[in-house]
C-alpha positions in Angstrom: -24.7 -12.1 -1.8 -24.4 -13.7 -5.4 -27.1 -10.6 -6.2 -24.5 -8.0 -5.7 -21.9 -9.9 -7.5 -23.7 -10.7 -10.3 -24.2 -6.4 -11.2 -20.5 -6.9 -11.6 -17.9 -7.2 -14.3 -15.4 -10.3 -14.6 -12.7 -9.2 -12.4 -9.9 -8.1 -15.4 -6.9 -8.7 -13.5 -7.7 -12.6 -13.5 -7.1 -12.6 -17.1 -3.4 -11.4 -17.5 -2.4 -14.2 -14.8 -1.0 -17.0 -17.7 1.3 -13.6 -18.8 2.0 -13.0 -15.9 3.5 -16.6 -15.7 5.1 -16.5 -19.0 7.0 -13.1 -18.1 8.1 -14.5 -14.6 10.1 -17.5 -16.5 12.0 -14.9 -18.3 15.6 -16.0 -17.2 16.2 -12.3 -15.8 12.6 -12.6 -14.0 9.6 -10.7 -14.6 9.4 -6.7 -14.5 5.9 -5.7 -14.0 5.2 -2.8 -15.2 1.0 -3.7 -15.1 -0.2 -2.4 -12.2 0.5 1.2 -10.7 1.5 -0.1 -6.9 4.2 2.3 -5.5 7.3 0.5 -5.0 9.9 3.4 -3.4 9.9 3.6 0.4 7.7 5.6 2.5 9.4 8.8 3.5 10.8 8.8 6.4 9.1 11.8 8.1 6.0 10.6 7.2 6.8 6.6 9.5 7.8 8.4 12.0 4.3 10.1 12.4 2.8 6.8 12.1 4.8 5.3 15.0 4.6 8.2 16.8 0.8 8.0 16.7 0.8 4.2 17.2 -0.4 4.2 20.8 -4.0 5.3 20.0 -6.3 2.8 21.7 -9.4 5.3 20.9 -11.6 5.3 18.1 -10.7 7.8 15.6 -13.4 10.2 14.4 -14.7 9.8 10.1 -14.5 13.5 9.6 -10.5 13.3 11.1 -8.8 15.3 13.7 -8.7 18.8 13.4 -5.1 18.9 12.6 -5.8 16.7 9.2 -8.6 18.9 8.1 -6.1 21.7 8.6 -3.2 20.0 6.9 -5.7 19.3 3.4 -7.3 22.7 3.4 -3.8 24.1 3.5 -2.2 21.8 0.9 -5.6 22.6 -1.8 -4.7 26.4 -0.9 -1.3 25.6 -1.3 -0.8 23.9 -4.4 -4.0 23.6 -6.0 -5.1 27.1 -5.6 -8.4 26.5 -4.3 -9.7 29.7 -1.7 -11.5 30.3 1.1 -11.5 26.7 2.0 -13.0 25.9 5.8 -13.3 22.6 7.7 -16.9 21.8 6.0 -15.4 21.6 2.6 -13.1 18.3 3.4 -13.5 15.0 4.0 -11.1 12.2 4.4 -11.8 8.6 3.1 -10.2 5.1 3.2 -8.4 5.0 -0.3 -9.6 6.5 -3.4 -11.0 3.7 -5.0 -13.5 3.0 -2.0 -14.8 6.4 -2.3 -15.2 5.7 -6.5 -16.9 2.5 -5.9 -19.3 3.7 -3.2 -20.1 7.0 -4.2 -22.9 6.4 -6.4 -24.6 4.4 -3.2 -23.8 6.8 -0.9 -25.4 9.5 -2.8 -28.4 7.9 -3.1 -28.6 6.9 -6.9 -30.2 4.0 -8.4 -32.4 2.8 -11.2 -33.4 5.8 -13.2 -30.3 8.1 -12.2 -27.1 7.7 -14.9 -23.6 8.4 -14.4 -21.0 9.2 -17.0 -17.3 8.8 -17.1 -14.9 9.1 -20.1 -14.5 6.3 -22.9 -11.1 5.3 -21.5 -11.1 4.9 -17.9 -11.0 3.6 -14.2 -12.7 0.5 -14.0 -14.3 1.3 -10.6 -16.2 4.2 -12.1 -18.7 1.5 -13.8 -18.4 -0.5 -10.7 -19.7 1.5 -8.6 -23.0 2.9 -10.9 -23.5 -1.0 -10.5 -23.4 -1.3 -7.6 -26.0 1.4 -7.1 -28.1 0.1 -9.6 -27.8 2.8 -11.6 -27.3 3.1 -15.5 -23.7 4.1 -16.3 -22.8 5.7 -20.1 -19.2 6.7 -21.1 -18.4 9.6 -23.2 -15.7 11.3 -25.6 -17.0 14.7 -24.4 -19.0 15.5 -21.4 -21.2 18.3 -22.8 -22.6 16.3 -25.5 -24.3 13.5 -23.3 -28.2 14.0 -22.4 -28.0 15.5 -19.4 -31.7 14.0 -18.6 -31.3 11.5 -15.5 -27.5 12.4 -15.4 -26.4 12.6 -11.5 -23.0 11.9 -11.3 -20.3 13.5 -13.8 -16.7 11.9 -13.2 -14.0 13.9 -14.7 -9.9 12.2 -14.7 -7.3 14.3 -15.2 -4.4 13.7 -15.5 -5.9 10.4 -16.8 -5.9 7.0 -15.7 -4.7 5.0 -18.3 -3.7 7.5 -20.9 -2.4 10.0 -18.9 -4.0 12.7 -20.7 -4.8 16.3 -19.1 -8.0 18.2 -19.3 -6.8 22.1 -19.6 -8.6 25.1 -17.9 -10.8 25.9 -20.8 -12.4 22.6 -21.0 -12.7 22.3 -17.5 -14.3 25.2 -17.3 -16.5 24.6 -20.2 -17.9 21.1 -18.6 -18.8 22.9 -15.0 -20.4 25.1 -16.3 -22.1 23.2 -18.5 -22.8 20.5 -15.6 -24.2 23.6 -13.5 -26.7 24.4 -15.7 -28.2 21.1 -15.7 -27.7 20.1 -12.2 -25.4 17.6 -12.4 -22.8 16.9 -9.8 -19.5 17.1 -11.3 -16.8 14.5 -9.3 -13.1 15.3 -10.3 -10.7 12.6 -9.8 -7.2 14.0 -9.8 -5.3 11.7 -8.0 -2.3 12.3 -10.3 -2.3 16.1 -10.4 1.0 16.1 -8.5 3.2 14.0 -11.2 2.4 16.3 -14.3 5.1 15.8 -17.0 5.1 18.1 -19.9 2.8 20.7 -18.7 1.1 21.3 -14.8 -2.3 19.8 -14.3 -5.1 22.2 -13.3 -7.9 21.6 -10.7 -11.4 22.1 -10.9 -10.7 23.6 -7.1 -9.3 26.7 -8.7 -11.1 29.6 -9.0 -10.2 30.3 -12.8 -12.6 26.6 -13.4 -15.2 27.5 -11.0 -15.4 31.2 -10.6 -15.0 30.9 -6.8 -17.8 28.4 -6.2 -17.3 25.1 -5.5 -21.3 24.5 -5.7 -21.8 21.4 -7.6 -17.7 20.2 -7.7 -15.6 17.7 -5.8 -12.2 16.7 -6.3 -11.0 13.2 -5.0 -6.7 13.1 -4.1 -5.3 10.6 -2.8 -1.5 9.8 -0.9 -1.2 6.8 -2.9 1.3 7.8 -5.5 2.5 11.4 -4.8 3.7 9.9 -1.4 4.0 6.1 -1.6 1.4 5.3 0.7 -0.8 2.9 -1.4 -0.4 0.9 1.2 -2.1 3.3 4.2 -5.4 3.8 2.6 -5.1 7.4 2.7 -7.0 9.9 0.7 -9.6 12.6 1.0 -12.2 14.7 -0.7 -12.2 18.2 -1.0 -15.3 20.4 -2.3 -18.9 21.2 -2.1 -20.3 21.3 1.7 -23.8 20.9 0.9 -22.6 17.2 -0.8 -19.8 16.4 1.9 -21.9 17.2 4.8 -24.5 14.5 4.0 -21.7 12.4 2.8 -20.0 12.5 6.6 -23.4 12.0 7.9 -23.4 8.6 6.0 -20.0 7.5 6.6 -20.4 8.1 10.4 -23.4 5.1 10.2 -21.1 2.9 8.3 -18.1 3.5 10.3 -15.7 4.6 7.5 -13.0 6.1 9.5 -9.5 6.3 8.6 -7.0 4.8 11.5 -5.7 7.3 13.4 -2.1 6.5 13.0 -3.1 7.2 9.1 -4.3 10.7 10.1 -1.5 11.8 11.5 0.6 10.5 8.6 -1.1 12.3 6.2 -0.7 15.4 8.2 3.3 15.0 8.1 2.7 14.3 4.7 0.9 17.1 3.3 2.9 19.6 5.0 5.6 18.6 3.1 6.7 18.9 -0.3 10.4 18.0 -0.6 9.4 14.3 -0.4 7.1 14.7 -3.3 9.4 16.5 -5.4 12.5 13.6 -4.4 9.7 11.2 -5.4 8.8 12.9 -8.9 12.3 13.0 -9.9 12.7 9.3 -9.5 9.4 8.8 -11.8 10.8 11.4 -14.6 14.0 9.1 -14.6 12.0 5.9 -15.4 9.7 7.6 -17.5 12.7 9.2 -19.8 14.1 5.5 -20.1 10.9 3.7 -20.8 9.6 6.0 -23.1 12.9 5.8 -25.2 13.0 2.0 -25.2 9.4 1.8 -25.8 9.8 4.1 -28.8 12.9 2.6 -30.4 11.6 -0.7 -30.1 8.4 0.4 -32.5 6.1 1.9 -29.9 4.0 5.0 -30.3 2.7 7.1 -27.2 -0.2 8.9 -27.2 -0.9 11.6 -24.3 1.2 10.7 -21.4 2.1 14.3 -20.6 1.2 13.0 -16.9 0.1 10.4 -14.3 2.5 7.3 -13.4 1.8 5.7 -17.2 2.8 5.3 -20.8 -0.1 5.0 -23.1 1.6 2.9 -25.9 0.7 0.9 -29.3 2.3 -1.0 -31.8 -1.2 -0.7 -34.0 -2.3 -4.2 -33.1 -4.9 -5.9 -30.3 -3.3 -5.3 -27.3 -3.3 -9.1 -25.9 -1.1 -9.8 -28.8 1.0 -6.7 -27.7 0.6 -7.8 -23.7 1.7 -11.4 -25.1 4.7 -10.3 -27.1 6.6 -8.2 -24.5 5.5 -11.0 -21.8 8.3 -13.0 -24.2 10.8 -10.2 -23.3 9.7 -11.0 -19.5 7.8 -7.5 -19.5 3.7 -7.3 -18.0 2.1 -4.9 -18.9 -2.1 -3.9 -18.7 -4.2 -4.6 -21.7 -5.5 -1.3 -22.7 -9.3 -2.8 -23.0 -9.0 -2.9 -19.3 -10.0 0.6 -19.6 -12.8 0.5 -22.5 -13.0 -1.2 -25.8 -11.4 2.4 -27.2 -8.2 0.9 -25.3 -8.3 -2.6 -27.2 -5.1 -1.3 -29.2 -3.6 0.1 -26.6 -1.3 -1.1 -23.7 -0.5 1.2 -19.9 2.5 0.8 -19.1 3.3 1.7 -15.7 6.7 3.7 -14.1 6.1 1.9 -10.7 9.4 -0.1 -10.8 12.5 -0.2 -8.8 15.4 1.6 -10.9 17.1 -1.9 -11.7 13.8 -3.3 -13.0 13.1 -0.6 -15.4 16.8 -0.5 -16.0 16.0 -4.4 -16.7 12.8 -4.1 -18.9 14.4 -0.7 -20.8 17.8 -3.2 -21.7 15.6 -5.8 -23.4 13.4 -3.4 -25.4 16.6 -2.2 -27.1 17.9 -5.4 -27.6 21.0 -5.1 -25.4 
């Protein structure tokens, strides 16, 4: 066991806990604004199909009912305006970040293989080349790396941490450029929903991919577009000829998504009112953090989407994380993300309204 654990990072997390401390003796308590956990109820609509579906005594199938696989196909057609979609070009999965830590694995890559993400980025990206075995390299732009041994190609837009957004151009640019050197390109978009100053694009739609999806997957997940972090609920949508043997696998391994789950994420993909209810609560914090942030000496970079503020006061960020853990404020050291975030700190909009009310009153000094 210690052989796996030892391919891995220190677990970052573990080293915000004495601020974490300092900010919960604040004498108003602590507003943590460090980690993107949803904090708004689940939609009604969408409880009720859990409950409804909570006599299932059955095992529940890895590829997902029927009805599921209808209700993603639809929503990619829908809003992300992917074509032609069938059955075979979906695949549910227990949470994003299992998929992002496993997929390397499952897709067979090890020593010799590389995969590439971007400078600032998910953790889990590197975890899971590690836990493959594989070599791992991140880049400022994705047609500039050697493309010899390169296997996997993660894409992240809207970004996670700086919220930054990849346009249809360069999308465009990097698949084809990934095409012509065989390299699987994996699309995480789990935050195309909550697009702030301008509407995230997909490498699903046919103006990226001109109408193939050969070589592309997109990962989306429930988490944050409809508050269900907490139900494990997200799904792949892409390339048959990599899904198929991906289903194969996960069928062995018994990665199935309850069935209760299912039939919440049908109700909740075939509805959009939630998501638009839950966006507006999300532009409200973000308009009052971003002004607080910004009169109290902040500068934001990117942040046109995703559930974070990319913010700096030009010094290291543990002296940043430190000083607003004084005003009883956590936020995440941007070299969580890569050393290119060491001046940097995310700053999350998953807060109640009276938190962020909270954290937004002590930034201005009231």
């Amino acid at each position: 066991m210690s052989a796996v654990s030892d391919r891995l990072p220190a677990f970052p997390w573990d080293k915000l806990e004495p601020y974490k401390r300092k900010a919960a003796a604040h004498h108003d308590g602590i507003v943590d604004l460090s980690v993107g956990t949803p904090v708004d109820p689940v939609p009604d609509l969408i409880q009720k199909a859990l409950v409804d579906a909570a006599d299932s005594p059955g095992y529940p199938t890895v590829w997902g009912t029927p009805a599921l696989r209808d209700a993603i196909t639809g929503w990619a057609e829908r809003r992300l305006g992917a074509r032609d979609l069938t059955h075979r070009h979906v695949l549910p999965v227990v949470g994003s970040k299992e998929l992002v830590a496993w997929l390397p694995t499952q897709l067979g890559l090890g020593p010799g293989d590389t995969v590439a993400y971007p400078r600032l980025a998910y953790p889990t990206y590197e975890v899971g080349a590690r836990l493959a075995r594989a070599g791992y390299v991140a880049y400022d732009e994705p047609t500039g790396l050697d493309p010899a041994g390169l296997k996997l190609l993660w894409l992240n837009s809207p970004s996670n941490p700086t919220g930054r957004v990849l346009g249809k151009e360069e999308l465009t640019r990097t698949v084809a450029w990934a095409r012509e050197h065989g390299v699987l390109v994996v699309a995480d978009e789990c935050y195309i929903e909550l697009g702030w100053e301008t509407d995230p694009a997909s490498v699903l739609h046919p103006d990226v991919n001109g109408g193939s999806l050969d070589g592309l997957v997109a990962v989306h997940s429930l988490s944050k577009r409809s508050n269900l972090a907490g139900y494990r609920a997200a799904f792949l949508v892409g390339d048959p000829a990599v899904l198929g043997p991906l289903l194969e696998i996960r069928k062995h391994g018994g990665m199935m998504t309850s069935a209760p789950t299912q039939a919440a994420v049908v109700a909740a993909l075939s509805d959009d009112t939630h998501v638009h209810e839950q966006r507006e609560r999300y532009a409200a914090r973000r308009t009052a953090l971003r002004e607080a942030l910004l009169a109290h000496g902040f500068r934001i970079e990117h942040s046109e989407a995703s559930l974070y503020l990319w913010a700096t006061r030009d010094e290291s960020c543990w002296d940043t994380v430190d000083h607003l853990a004084d005003l009883g404020i956590l936020v995440a050291p941007g070299d969580f993300y890569g050393p290119a975030g060491e001046r940097f700190v995310r700053v999350a909009l998953t807060a109640t309204d009276e938190r962020v009310g909270a954290a937004t009153a002590r930034l201005v000094g009231r």
